[in-house]
C-alpha positions in Angstrom: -12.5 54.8 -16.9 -13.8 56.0 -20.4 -12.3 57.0 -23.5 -14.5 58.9 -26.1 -17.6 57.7 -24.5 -16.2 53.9 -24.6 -15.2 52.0 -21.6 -11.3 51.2 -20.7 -10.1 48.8 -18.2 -7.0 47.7 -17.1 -5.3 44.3 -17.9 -2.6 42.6 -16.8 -0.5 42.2 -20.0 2.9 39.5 -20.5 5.5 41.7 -22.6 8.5 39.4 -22.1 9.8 36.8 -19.9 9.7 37.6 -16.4 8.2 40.7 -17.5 3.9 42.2 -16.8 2.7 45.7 -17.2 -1.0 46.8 -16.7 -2.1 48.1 -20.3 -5.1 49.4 -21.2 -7.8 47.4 -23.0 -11.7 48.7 -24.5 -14.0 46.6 -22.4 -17.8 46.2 -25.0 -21.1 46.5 -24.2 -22.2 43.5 -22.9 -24.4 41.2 -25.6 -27.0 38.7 -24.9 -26.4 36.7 -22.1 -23.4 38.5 -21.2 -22.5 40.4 -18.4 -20.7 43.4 -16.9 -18.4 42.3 -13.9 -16.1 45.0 -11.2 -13.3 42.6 -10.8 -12.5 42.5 -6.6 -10.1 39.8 -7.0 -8.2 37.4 -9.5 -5.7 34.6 -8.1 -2.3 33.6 -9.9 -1.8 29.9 -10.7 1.3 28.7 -9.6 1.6 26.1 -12.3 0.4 27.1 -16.1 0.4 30.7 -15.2 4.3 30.9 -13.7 5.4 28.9 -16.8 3.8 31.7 -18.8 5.3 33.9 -16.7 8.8 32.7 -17.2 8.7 31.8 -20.3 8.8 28.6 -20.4 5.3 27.4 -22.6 5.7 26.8 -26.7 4.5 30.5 -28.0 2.5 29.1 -30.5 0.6 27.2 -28.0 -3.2 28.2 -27.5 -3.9 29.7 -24.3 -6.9 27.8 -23.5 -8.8 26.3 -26.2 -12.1 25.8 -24.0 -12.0 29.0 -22.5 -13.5 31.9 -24.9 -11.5 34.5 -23.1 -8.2 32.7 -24.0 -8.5 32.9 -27.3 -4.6 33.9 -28.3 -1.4 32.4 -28.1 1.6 32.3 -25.5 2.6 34.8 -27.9 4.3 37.9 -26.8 2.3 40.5 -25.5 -0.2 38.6 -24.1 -2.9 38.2 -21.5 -3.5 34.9 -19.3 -5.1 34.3 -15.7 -8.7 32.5 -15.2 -9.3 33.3 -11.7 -11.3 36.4 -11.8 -14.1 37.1 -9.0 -16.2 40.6 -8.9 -19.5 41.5 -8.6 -21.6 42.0 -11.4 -22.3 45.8 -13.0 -24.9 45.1 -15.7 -26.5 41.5 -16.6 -29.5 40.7 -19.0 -33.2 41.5 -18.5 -33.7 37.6 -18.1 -30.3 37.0 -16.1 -30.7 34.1 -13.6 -29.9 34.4 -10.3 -26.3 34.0 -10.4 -26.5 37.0 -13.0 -28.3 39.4 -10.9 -26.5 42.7 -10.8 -24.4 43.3 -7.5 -24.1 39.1 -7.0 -21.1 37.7 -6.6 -19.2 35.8 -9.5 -16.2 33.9 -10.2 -15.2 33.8 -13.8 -12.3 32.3 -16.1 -11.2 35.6 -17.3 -7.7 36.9 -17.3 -6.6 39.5 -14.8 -8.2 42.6 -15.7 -10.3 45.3 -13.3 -13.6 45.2 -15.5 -14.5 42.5 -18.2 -17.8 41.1 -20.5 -18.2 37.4 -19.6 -20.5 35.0 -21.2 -23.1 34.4 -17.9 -22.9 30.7 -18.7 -19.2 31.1 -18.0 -19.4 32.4 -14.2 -20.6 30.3 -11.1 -22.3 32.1 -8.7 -20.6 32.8 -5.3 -22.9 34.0 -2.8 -22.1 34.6 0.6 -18.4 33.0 0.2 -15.3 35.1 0.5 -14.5 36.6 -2.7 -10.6 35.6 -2.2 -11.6 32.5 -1.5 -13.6 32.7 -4.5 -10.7 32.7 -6.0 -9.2 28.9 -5.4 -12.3 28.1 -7.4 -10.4 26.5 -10.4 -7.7 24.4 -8.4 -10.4 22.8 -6.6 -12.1 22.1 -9.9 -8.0 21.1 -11.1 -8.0 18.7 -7.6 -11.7 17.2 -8.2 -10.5 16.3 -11.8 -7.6 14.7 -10.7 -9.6 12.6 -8.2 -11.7 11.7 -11.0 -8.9 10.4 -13.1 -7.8 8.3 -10.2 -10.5 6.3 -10.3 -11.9 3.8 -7.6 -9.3 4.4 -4.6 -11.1 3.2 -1.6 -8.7 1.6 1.3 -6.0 1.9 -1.6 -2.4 3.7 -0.7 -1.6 6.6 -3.4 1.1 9.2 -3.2 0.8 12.9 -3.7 4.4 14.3 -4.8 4.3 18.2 -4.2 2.4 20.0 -2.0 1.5 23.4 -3.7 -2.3 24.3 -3.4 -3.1 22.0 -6.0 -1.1 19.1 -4.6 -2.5 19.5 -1.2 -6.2 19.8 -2.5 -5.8 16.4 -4.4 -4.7 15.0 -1.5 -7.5 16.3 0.3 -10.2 14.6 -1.8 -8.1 11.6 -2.3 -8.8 11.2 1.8 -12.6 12.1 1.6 -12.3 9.4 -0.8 -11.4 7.2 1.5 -7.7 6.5 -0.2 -4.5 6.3 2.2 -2.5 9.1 1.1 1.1 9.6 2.0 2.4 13.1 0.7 5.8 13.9 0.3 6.7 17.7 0.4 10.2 19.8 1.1 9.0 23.0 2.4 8.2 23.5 5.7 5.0 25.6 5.5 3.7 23.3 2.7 3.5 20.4 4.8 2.1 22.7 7.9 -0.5 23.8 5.6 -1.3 19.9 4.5 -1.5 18.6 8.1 -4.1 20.9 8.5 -6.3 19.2 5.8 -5.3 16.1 7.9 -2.7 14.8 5.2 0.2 12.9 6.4 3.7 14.1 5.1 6.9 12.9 4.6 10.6 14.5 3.4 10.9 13.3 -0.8 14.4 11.7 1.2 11.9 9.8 3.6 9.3 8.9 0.9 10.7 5.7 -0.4 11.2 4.1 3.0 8.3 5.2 4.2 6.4 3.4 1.0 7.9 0.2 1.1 7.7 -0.1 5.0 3.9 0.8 4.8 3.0 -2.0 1.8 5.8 -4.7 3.0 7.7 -4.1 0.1 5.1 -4.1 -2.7 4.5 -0.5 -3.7 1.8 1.5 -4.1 -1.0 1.0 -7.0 -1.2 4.6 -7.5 1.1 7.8 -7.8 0.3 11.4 -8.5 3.1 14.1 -9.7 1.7 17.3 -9.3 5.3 18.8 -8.0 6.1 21.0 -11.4 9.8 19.5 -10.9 10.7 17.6 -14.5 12.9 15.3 -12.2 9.9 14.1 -9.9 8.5 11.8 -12.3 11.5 9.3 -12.7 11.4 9.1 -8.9 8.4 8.2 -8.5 8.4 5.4 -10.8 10.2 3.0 -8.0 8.0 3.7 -5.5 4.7 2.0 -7.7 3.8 -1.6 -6.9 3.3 -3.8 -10.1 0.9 -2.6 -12.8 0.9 0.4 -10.7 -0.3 4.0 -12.6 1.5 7.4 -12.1 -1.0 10.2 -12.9 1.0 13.3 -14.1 -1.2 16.2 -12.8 2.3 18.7 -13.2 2.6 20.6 -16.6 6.4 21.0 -17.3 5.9 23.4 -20.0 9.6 23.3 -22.3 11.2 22.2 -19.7 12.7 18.4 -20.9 11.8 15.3 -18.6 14.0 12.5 -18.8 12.4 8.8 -17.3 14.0 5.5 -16.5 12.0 3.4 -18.6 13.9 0.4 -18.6 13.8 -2.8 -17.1 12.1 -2.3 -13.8 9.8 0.1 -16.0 8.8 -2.6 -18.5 9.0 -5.6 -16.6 6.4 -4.4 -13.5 3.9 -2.9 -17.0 4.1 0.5 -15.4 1.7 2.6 -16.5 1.8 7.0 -17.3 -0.9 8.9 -17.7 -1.9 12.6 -17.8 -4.5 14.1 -16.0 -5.5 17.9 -17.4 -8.7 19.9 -16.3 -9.9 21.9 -19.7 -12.0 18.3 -21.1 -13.9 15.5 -19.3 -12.5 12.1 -20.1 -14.3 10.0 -22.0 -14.6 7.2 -19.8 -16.2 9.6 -17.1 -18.4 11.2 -20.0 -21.5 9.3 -19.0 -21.6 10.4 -15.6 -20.0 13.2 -15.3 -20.4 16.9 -17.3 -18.4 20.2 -17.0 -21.5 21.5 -15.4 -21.6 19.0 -12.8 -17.8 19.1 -12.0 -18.2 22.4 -11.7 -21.4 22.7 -9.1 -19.3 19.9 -7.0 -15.9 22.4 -7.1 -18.6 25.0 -6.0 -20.3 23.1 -3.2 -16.1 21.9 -1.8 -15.5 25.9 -1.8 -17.8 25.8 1.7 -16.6 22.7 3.0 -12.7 22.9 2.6 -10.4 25.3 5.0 -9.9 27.1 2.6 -8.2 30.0 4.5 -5.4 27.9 5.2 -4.5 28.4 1.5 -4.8 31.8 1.0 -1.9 33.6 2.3 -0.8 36.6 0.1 -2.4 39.3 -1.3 -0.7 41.9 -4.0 -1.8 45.1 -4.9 -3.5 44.8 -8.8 -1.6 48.0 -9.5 1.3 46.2 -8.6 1.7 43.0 -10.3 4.8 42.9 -11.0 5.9 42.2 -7.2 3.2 39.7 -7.4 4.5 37.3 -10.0 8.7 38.5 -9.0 7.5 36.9 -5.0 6.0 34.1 -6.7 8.3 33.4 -9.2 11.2 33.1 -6.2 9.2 31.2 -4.2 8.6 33.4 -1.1 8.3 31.0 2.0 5.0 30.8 3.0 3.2 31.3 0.0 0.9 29.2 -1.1 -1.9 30.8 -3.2 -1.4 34.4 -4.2 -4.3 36.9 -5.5 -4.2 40.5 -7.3 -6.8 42.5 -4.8 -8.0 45.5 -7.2 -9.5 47.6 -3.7 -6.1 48.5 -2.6 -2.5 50.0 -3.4 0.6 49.8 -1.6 2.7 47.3 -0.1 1.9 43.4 -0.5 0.4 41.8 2.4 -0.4 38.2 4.3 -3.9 38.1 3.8 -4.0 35.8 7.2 
């Protein structure tokens, strides 16, 4: 819609906790090297973007340092998301092809129906679903945390949680030829993960089922990417000596208290964060953002992907989106705002 002659879209807008309203935003002409995009879709992370949801991240953190369109704060009102795909309106004379107008692009953008977007920002999408398009950035998320796992061949590691991210991880882990053992409560979570051909186990089960499967000895390797601030300290028993456990969750306020005594600092038990907005230095010579992200690209075509996607929300109704998230609606697994339709929510299955 317009204003005056000048362009309005709609955003989705944080006002309080547990609280979204779409608001109206002026959307510029695009600049050099920038583009017009129609937003078709935009998908809700479960993990940074539920915390922000609830309230539950420092206000005067930044939203995303190394993304230009989170610029602001967790500060009340506010807008987050940076899974946006929708087909390009208006790009530069000299676009490349991913630029072209009517192509396909995903960019990190917060939920909003029509947005300006650096071109060097998007990835190019072509013939691939556009709610697909949208699981772009976990898989990017899941091919970092590979990457900070480092050499894993024939190796045991755990995946704690299976949410779209945890199940992804544990996906590449496998095509990376590590023996992954995931431990997951929900039903349709491990359903989903069996169907990347990960193995599952009850959180009850996952201790016995460790300790049978190395004689004792533990696993080198353990990756948190539950959310639960109580999931770390378990997992601490279950690593063999020296062993590492990668922290892929982001607890936001929320306080995690650890065991770190004996057991802890007699077995040199390492904790380490994993985190998606840099590239570690020690991967810096081989490795670039532009190279992580052409391999997350390339995994969108070769991943069941589908098996992921189950719920679709109205954009005009957003609200219901992040309330069903927010109490953990069985069967959801990756949620998306779809800005064609209005109405009731749907499976998208």
């Amino acid at each position: 819609m317009t204003a005056g002659g000048r362009r309005q879209a709609q955003a989705v807008t944080f006002i309080a906790p547990h609280a979204v309203e779409l608001r109206e935003r002026e959307v510029p002409e695009p600049g050099e090297g920038q583009l017009l995009v129609r937003t078709l879709y935009s998908g809700i992370s479960a993990g940074t973007e539920l915390l922000a949801y609830r309230g539950e991240i420092d206000p005067q953190l930044p939203l995303d340092s190394s993304i230009s369109a989170l610029s602001d704060r967790f500060s009340y009102p506010f807008r987050y998301g940076y899974s946006c795909v929708g087909r390009v309106e208006q790009s530069p004379a000299n676009a490349e092809e991913r630029a072209e107008e009517g192509s396909v692009v995903f960019a990190f953008h917060p939920h909003q129906d029509l947005f300006v977007v650096d071109a060097a920002d998007t990835v190019a999408l072509g013939s691939i679903d556009p709610r697909l398009g949208t699981l772009f950035p976990l898989v990017e998320t899941a091919l970092q945390i590979t990457l900070d796992a480092g050499e894993v061949l024939e190796q045991p590691v755990v995946v704690i949680g299976l949410g779209a991210v945890g199940i992804l991880t544990a996906a590449l882990l496998r095509r990376a030829g590590a023996r992954v053992l995931a431990a997951e409560l929900k039903p349709w979570r491990r359903e989903a993960a069996a169907a990347f051909g990960i193995s599952t186990v009850l959180p009850d089960d996952l201790e016995r089922k460790v300790m049978a499967k190395t004689g004792g000895a533990g696993v080198p390797l353990v990756i948190e990417v539950s959310g639960n601030p109580t999931a770390l300290g378990a997992a601490l028993p279950l690593l063999a000596h020296e062993g590492t456990a990668l922290v892929a969750s982001w607890y936001g306020v929320r306080p995690v208290t650890l065991p770190l005594g004996g057991e802890f600092h007699r077995r040199r038990l390492a904790i380490r964060s994993t985190q998606v907005s840099t590239i570690p230095a020690r991967l810096a010579g081989v490795w670039t953002r532009d190279r992580r992200r052409a391999t997350a690209r390339r995994l969108l075509d070769e991943l069941p992907l589908q098996v992921l996607a189950t719920h679709l929300f109205p954009f005009d109704d957003a609200a219901a989106g992040y309330a069903t998230l927010a109490r953990g609606e069985p069967g959801l697994l990756h949620a998306a705002f779809d800005y064609r339709s209005s109405g009731q929510p749907r499976n998208s299955s």
